[in-house]
N, C-alpha and C positions, 0 to 999 in steps of 0.2 A: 645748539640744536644741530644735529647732524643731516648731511647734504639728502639725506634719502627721506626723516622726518621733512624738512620741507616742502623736499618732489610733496610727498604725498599731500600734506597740507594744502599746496597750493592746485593739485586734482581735485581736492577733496572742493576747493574753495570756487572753481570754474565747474564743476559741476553742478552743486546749489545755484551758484550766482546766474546759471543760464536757466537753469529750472525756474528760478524763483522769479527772472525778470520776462521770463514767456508768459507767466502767471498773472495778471492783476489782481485787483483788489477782487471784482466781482467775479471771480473765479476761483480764487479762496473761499469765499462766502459762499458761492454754490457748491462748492468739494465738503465745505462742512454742514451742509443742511443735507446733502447726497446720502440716503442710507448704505449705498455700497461704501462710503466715506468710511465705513467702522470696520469693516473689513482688513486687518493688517495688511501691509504688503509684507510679504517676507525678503528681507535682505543679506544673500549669504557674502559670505567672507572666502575667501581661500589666498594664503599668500603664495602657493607657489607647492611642487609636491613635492622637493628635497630641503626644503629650510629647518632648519633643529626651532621649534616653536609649539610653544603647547597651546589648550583651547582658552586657559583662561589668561592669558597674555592677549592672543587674537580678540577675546570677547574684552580687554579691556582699552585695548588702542583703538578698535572701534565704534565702543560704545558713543560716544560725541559724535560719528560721524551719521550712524542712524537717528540720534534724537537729533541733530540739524535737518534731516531727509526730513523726520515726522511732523515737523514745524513747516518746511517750506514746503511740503505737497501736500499740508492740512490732512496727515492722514496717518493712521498707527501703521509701525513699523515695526516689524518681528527681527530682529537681529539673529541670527545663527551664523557659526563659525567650525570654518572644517580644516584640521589640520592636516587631517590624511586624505590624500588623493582618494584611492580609492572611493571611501566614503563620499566624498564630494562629487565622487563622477557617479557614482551611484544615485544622490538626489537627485542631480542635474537629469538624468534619465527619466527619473519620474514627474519632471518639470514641474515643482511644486516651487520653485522661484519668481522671485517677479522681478530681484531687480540681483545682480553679480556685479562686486568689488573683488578682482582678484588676478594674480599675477601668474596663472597657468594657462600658459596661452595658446596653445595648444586645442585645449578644452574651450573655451573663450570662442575659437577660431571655428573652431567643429557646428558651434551651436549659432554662429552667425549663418556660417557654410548653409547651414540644413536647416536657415527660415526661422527656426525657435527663437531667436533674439534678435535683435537688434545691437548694432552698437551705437553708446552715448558717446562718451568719451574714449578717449585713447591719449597717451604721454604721445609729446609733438619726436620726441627721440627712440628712434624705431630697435627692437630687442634685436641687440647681438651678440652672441654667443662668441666665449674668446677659448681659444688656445695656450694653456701657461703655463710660463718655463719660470724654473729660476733664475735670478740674475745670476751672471757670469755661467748658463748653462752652454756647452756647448753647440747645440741644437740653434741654430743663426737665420735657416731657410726653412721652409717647409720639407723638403727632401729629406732633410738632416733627419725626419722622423723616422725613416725608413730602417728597419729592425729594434724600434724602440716601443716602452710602453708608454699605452698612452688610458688613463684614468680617466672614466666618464659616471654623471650620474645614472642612473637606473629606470630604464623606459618612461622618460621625459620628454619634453620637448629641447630641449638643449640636447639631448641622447641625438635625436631624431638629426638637428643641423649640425652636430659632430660627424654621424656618419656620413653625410650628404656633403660634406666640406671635404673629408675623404675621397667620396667617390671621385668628385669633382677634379680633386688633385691626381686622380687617377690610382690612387693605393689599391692595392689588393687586400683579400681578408690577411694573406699571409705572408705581408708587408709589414702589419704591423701587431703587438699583441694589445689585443682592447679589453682592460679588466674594468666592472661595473661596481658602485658604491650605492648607497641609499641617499646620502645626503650629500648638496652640493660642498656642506663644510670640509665634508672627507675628501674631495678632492683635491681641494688646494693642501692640507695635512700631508695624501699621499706624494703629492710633487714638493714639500719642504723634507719631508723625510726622506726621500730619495726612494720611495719604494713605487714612482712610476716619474716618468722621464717627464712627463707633459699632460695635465688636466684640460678637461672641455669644462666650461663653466658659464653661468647663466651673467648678466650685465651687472647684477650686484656683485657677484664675488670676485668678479673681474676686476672692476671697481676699487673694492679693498684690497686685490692682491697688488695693481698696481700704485698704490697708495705705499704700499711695502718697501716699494723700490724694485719687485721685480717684473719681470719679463710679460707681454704677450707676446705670442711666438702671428698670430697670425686670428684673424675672423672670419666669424661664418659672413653670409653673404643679411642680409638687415631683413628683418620680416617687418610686419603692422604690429605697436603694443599695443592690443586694447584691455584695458584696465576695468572699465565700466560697460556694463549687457545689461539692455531689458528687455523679457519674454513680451511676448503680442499680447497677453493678457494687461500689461501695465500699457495699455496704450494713451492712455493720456500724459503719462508722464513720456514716453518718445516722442509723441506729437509736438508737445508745445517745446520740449529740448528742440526736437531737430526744427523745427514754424524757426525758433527764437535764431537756430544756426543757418539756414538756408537765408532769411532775410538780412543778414550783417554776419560778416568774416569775426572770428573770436579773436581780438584783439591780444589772448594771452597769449605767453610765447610759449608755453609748452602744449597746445592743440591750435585746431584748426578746424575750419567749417568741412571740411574733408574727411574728418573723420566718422561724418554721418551717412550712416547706408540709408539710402532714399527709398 
């Protein structure tokens, strides 16, 4: 099984396990005698808005994780799955969610910002966006970028701490030349083919680029991942999550009673 099916697995698994232990018995029993009980929650998906992934892969790696939701909140769950951004930032507008599993955090970050959600969960290892060269690149310091290309994905959130990791270093727009891709895979492609000197890339592909044997040249600065949002409308399931997290620290090691907005 590979190290990212785990992550998720064991997200998937402190999410229930804190749901399900704020819960008792005679809380189940009232959630299923509750007429609004039949009311689905709708639970979207989104992994992320440059990953090569279609809807019926999305709807099949998640499928388990809603029917475990509809069992331990005693309550139907609608699964939907968005592969394209846009589309996803589009529902997310019309707030027809109740609960978000997804790795655009960005979006995530917007809809905590502006009260619409909540966060449940978050991985305990905060999103950092890498810099990457290949090995044996010359490119040694950050300066070294200076008249070089550099390959980003395409109005993302990894976009957004590329350029901000620039500004930082002080670069000018015409310091450096910045071409854009759709997908984070095309990044890493363009930095093995040599048709840009240095990709920006999200913490999986960094991940597997350094698994490769090559280079990160350097990191953006660590944001919050939060993985898991519920709208104010699902308020019984934030209630008894964060009751369950405010009263005892979450013993797993990848979260923390911290990662609850009070």
């Amino acid at each position: 099984m590979s190290r990212l099916m785990q992550e998720r697995r064991r997200l998937v698994s402190a999410f229930l396990g804190c749901a399900l232990a704020a819960m008792g018995p005679g809380a189940l029993a009232q959630a299923k005698k509750s007429p609004a009980s039949k009311e689905p929650l709708v639970f979207s998906i989104n992994e992320g808005a440059t990953t090569l992934i279609t809807a019926e892969e999305l709807f099949e790696r998640y499928t388990r994780l809603a029917k475990s939701t509809e069992r331990t909140l005693a309550r139907p769950v609608r699964l939907e799955v968005y592969p394209e951004t846009a589309r996803f930032r589009a529902e997310l507008d019309r707030r027809r969610f109740d609960i978000v599993f997804g790795k655009t955090v960005n979006l995530l970050a917007g809809m905590i910002r502006d009260k619409q959600f909540q966060a449940v969960v978050k991985t305990k290892a905060p999103y950092v966006a890498g810099f990457i060269t290949l090995k044996g690149s010359p490119i040694k310091k950050p300066e070294d970028m200076r008249g070089k290309v550099i390959m980003m994905p395409e109005r993302v959130f990894t976009t957004k701490l590329g350029e901000a990791t620039l500004r930082d270093l002080g670069f000018k727009e015409k310091d450096v030349t910045i071409r854009y891709t759709r997908f984070q895979e095309a990044v890493a492609l363009s930095v093995e083919s040599g048709a840009a000197d240095v990709g920006v890339v999200n913490p999986t592909v960094k991940r597997d680029w350094l698994e490769k044997g090559n280079t990160v040249l350097l990191e953006a600065k660590p944001v919050p991942n939060w993985s898991i949002i519920a709208s104010r409308r699902a308020r019984r399931l934030r209630k008894t999550v964060s009751r369950r997290w405010r009263r005892s620290s979450c013993s797993l090691r990848f979260c923390s009673a911290s990662s609850i907005s009070r």
